[in-house]
ROMARPA-736983 format. One record per residue (C-alpha): residue in three letters; x, y, z. Coordinates in steps of 0.5 Angstrom, whole numbers, padded with zeros to 4 digits, always signed. Each point is the difference from the previous one (the first is absolute). Example, Ala and Ser with C-alpha at 12.3 -4.5 7.8 and 13.67 -1.06 7.14 Angstrom:
2
ala+0025-0009+0016 ser+0002+0007-0002 
***
This chain:
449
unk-0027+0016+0036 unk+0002-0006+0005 unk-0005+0003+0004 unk-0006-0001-0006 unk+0003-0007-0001 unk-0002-0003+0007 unk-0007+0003+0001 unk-0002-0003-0007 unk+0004-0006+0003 unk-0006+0001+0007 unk-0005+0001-0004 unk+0001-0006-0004 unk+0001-0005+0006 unk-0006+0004+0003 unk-0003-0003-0006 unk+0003-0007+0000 unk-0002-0001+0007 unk-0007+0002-0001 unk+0000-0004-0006 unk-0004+0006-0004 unk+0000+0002-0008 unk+0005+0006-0001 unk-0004+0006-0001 unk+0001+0003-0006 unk+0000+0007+0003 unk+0006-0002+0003 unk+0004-0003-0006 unk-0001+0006-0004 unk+0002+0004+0006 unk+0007-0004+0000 unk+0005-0001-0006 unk+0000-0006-0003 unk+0008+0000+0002 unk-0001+0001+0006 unk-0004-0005+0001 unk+0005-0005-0003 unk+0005+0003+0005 unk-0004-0001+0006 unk-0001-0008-0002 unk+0007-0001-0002 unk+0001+0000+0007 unk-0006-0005+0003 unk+0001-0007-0001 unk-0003-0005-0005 unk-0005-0002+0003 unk-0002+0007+0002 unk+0001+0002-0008 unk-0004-0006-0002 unk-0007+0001+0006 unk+0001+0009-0003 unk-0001-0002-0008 unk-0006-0005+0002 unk-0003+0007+0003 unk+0001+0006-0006 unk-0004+0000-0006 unk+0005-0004-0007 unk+0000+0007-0003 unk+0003+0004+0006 unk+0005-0006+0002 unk+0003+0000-0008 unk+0001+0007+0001 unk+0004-0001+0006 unk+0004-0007-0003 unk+0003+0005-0006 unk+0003+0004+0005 unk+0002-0005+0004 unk+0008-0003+0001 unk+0001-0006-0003 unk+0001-0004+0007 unk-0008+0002+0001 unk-0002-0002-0006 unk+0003-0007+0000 unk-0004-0001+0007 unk-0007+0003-0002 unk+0001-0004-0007 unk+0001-0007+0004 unk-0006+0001+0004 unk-0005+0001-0006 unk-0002-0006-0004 unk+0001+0002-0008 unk-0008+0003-0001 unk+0002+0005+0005 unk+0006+0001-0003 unk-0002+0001-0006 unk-0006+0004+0003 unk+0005+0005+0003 unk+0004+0000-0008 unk-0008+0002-0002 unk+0003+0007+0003 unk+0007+0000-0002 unk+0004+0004-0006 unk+0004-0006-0004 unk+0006+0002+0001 unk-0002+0000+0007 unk-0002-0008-0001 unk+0006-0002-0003 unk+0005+0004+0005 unk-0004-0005+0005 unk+0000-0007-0004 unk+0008+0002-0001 unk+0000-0001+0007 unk-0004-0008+0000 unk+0002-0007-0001 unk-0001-0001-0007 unk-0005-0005+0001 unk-0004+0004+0005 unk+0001+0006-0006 unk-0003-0005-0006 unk-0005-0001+0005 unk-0002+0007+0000 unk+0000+0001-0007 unk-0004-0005-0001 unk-0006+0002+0005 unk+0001+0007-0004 unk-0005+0002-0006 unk+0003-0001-0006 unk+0001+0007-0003 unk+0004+0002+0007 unk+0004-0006+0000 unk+0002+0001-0006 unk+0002+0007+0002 unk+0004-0003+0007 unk+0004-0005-0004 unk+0002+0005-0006 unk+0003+0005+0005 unk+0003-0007+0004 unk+0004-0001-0006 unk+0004+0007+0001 unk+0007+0000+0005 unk-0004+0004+0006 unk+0006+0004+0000 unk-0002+0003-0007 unk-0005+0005-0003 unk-0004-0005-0002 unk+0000-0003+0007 unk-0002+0006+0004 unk-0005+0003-0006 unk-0007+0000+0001 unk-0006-0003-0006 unk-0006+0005+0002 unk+0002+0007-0003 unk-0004+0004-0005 unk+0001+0000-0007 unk-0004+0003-0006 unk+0000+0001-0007 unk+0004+0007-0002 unk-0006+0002-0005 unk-0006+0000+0006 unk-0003+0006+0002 unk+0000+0002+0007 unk-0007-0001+0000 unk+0001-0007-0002 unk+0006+0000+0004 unk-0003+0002+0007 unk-0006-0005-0002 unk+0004-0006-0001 unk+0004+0002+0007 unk-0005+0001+0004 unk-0001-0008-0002 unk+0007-0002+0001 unk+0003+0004+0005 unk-0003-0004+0006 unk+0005-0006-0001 unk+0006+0004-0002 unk+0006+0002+0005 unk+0001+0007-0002 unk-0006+0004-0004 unk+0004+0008+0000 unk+0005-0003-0006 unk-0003-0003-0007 unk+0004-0003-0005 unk-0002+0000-0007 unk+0001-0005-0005 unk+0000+0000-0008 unk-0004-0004-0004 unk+0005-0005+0000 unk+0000+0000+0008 unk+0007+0003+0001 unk+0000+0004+0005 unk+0001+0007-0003 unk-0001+0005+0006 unk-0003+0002+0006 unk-0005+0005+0003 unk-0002+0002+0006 unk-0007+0000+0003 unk+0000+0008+0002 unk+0002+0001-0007 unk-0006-0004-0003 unk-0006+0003+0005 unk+0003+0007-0001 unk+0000+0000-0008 unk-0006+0001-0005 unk-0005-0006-0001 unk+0003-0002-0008 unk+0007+0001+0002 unk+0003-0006-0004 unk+0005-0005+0006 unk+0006+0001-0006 unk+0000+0006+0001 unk+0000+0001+0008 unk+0005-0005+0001 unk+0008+0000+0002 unk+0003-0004-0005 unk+0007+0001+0003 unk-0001-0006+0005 unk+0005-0004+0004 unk-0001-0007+0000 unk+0003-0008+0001 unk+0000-0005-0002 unk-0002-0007+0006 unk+0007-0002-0001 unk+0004+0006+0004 unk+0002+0000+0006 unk-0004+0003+0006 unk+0006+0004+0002 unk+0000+0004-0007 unk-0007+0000+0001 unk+0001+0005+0006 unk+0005+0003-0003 unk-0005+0002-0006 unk-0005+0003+0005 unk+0004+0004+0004 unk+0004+0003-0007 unk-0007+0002-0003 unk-0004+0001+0007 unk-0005-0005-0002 unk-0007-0003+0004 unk+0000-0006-0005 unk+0003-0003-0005 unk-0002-0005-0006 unk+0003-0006-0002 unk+0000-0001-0007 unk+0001-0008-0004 unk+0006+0000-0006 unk-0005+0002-0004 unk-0002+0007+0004 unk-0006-0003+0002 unk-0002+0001+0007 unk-0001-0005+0005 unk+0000+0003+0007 unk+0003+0007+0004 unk+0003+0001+0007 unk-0002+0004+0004 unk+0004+0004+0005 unk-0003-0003+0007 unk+0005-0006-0004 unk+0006+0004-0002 unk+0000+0002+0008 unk+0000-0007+0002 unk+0006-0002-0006 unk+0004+0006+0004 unk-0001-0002+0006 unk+0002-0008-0002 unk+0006+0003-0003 unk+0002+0004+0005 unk-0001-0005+0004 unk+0004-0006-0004 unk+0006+0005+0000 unk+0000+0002+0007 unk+0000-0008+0001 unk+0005-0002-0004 unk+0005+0006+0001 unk+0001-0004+0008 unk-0001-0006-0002 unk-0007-0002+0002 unk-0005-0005-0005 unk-0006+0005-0003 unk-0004-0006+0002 unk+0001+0000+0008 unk-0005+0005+0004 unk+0001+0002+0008 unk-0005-0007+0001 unk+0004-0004-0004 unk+0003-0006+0004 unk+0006-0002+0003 unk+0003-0005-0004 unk-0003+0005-0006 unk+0004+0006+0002 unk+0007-0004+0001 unk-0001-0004-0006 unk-0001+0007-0004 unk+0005+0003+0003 unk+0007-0004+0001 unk+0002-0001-0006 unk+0001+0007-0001 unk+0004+0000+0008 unk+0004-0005-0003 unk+0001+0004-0006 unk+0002+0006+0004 unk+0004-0004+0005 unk+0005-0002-0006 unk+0001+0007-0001 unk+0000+0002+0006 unk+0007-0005+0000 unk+0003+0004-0006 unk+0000+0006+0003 unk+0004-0005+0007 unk+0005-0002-0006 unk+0001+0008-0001 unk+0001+0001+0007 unk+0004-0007+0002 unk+0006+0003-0005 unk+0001+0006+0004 unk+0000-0003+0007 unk+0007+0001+0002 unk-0002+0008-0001 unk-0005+0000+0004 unk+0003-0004+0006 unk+0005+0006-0001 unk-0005+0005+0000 unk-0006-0002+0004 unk-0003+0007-0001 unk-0001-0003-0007 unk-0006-0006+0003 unk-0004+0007+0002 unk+0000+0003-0006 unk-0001-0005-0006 unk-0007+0000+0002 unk-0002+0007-0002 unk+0004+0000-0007 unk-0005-0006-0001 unk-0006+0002+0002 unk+0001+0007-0003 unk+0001-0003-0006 unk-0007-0006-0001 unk-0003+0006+0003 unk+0001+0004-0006 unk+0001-0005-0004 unk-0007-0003+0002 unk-0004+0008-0002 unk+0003+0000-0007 unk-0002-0007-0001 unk-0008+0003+0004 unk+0001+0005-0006 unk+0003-0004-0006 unk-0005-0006+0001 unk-0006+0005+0000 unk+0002+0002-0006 unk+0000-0005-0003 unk-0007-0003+0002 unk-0003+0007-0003 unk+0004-0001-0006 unk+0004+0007+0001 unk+0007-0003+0000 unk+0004-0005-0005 unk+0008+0000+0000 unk-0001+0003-0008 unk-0003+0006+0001 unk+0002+0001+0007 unk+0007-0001+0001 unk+0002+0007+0002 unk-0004-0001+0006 unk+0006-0005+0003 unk+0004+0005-0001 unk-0005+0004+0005 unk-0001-0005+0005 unk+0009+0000+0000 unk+0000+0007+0002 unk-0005-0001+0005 unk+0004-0006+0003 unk+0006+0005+0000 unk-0003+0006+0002 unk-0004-0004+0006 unk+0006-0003+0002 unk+0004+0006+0001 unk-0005+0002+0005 unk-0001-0006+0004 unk+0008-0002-0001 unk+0001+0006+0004 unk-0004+0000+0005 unk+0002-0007+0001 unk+0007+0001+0000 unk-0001+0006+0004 unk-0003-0003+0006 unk+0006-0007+0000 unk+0005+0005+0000 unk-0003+0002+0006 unk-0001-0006+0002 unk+0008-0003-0001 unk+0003+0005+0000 unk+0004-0002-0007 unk-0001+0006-0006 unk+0002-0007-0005 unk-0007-0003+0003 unk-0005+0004-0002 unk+0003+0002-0008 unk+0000-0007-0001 unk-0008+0000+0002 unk+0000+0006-0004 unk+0003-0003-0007 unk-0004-0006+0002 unk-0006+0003+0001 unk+0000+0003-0006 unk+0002-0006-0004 unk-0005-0004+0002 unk-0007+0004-0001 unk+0004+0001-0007 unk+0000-0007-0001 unk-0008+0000+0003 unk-0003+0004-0005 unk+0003-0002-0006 unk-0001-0008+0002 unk-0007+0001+0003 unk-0002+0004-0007 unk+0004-0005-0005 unk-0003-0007+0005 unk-0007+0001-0002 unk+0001+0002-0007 unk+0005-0006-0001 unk-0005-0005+0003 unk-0005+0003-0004 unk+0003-0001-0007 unk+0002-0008+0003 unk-0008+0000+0000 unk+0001-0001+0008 unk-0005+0004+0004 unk+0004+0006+0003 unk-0004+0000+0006 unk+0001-0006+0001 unk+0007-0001+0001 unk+0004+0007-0001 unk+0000+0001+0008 unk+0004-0006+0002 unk+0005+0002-0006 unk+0001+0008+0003 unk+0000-0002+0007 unk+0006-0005-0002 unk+0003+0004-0004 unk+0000+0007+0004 unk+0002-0005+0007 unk+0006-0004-0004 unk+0003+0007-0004 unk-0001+0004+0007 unk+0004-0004+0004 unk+0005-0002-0006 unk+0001+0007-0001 unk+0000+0003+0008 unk+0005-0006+0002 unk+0004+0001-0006 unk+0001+0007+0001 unk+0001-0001+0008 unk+0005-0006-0003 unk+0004+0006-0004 unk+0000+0004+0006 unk+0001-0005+0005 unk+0007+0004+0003 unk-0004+0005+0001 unk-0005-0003+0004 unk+0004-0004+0004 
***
């Protein structure tokens, strides 16, 4: 894939320094991404002298796949006619997740060159969270009365489909235009020419309405292995759909979003982002992790005198605290997934704590033994390694139970789990594992020495 990447990057030098037209074979035998991705790396002068040389229809099939840094350099470079030119061959939704990204006035502007009907259409979809059904749901869909014939019905989208998304899946609608059903194109064109839509139509269909999440959304999808789903108004009117090229896109931002916030990173900052943007992103959560880093310093200052007793104690203090984030953190990964795809809650799931303890215990016998195995090797003391026995065991209890319980308290609190659950495990796995690996070595202490 690098490989093709670099030779559109060639090509498309060759083209700049000639300064010829694309050839249009050559954009059907490159993929719009790919040639998004081959930009991306050019700089803006180069991007802006590429888009003077393609055809307005080709470069908007190539903006939609665009990352947002590329869509932001080509917009600056085009006046608002050749914006609005681009938009003529883009989808609404399309339109709309671009002008989020623009100042508001820049945006007003836009708007305002735009035709009426589909400025109308931008600004209604505007008014949705972009983070909701209604916020990533497109407006060009196919919908036809449940009383139409096939016949009628392949006459009309013969008419209709050039200008919708998808055309493999219909929705049908009553007199009252509430949505009532959908059909598959396969079903129409296979069935006798009289055949009432009513009567074709599956009238158990999943649908949202605009205000629901887009987490949820996707959880929808992937529960009833759907390609679209409608998006319907209060009063079961439809009023968009959302195809599963946008669900992919909603699962990666939202994996994306867990894993930045599970290590304390802005969902905002990028691997282009600037220096004073990667620390002005990431050293509140330092401090935070620095503040708890200290409670587990308290915990091991109360037991100094044990440890400068038994200076074997300094070597091993570490592998009961890592042991125990690192299980912490795997029932956290589990938990915290569970919970984004709505497969996990305290109230009906509470037996799995009991089974994340039996795990913690079963684990830390294995690892505990080995461990204390290999310091009694080490140290020559029988007393050293069942203290890190014990304590092992302990401690990767004590981390499956917290790194269940965390993420399911923040959640009830109406905090994001994903966004805080790592520095509370990793505090409390650190701070009970040297409270109880020096707490045990303190009561054995005369053994030690």
């Amino acid at each position: 894939m690098e490989k093709k990447i670099e030779n559109i990057k060639k090509d498309i030098n060759n083209y700049l320094s000639q300064s010829k037209n694309i050839q249009e074979e050559w954009i059907e035998d490159n993929h719009p991404i790919d040639i998004a991705e081959a930009l991306s790396e050019l700089e803006a002068s180069e991007i802006n002298n590429f888009t003077k040389l393609i055809e307005t229809e080709d470069l908007a099939d190539i903006f939609e796949e665009s990352e947002k840094e590329l869509q932001i350099d080509i917009l600056k470079c085009k006046s608002s006619q050749e914006i609005i030119e681009i938009f003529s061959h883009m989808a609404a939704d399309d339109i709309t997740d671009i002008l989020g990204l623009l100042p508001i006035q820049k945006r007003k502007k836009l708007l305002r060159h735009m035709k009426q009907d589909d400025a109308l259409v931008v600004k209604n979809l505007l008014g949705y969270d972009k983070e909701s059904a209604g916020g990533i749901m497109t407006t060009e869909y196919l919908l036809l009365n449940k009383n139409l014939t096939t016949t009628e019905a392949l006459k009309k989208l013969k008419n209709i489909a050039p200008d919708t998304e998808i055309i493999d899946t219909i929705f049908i609608s009553d007199d009252n235009k509430k949505l009532v059903g959908s059909v598959d194109l396969r079903d129409i064109l296979s069935s006798d020419d009289n055949k009432i839509l009513e009567e074709l139509m599956d009238d158990n269909i999943v649908k949202v309405t605009a205000d629901v999440d887009q987490e949820i959304v996707a959880q929808q999808v992937a529960k009833y292995d759907l390609t679209v789903i409608p998006v319907i108004n209060n009063s079961g009117i439809l009023i968009g759909i959302i195809t599963v090229d946008d669900i992919i896109d909603v699962i990666e931002a939202e994996n994306t979003e867990d894993l930045y916030k599970m290590h304390g990173v802005d969902e905002e900052e990028s691997s282009d982002a600037t220096l004073m943007q990667s620390v002005q992103s990431r050293l509140p959560w330092m401090f935070i992790n620095l503040a708890t880093a200290f409670l587990a310093t308290f915990t091991v200052a109360i037991f100094e005198d044990v440890i400068s007793q038994v200076v074997a104690l300094a070597a091993a203090m570490p592998i009961v605290a890592g042991m125990g984030g690192n299980a912490g953190t795997q029932t956290l990964s589990i938990v915290i997934r569970g919970i984004a795809l709505g497969e996990i809650d305290f109230k009906d799931n509470w037996k799995l704590l009991f089974k994340e303890a039996m795990v913690g215990i079963i684990n830390g016998t294995a690892t505990g033994l080995v461990t204390g195995l290999i310091l009694y090797l080490m140290y020559g003391n029988y007393y050293l390694g069942l203290i890190i026995f014990l304590a092992m065991i302990l401690n990767l209890l004590i981390a499956g139970m917290f790194g269940f319980l965390i993420p399911l308290s923040l959640q009830s609190l109406g905090i994001d789990p994903a966004l805080a659950s790592a520095i509370f495990v990793t505090t409390v796995t650190d701070v009970f594992g040297f409270f109880v690996f020096l707490g045990l070595a303190k009561t054995f202490l005369i053994y030690l020495i």
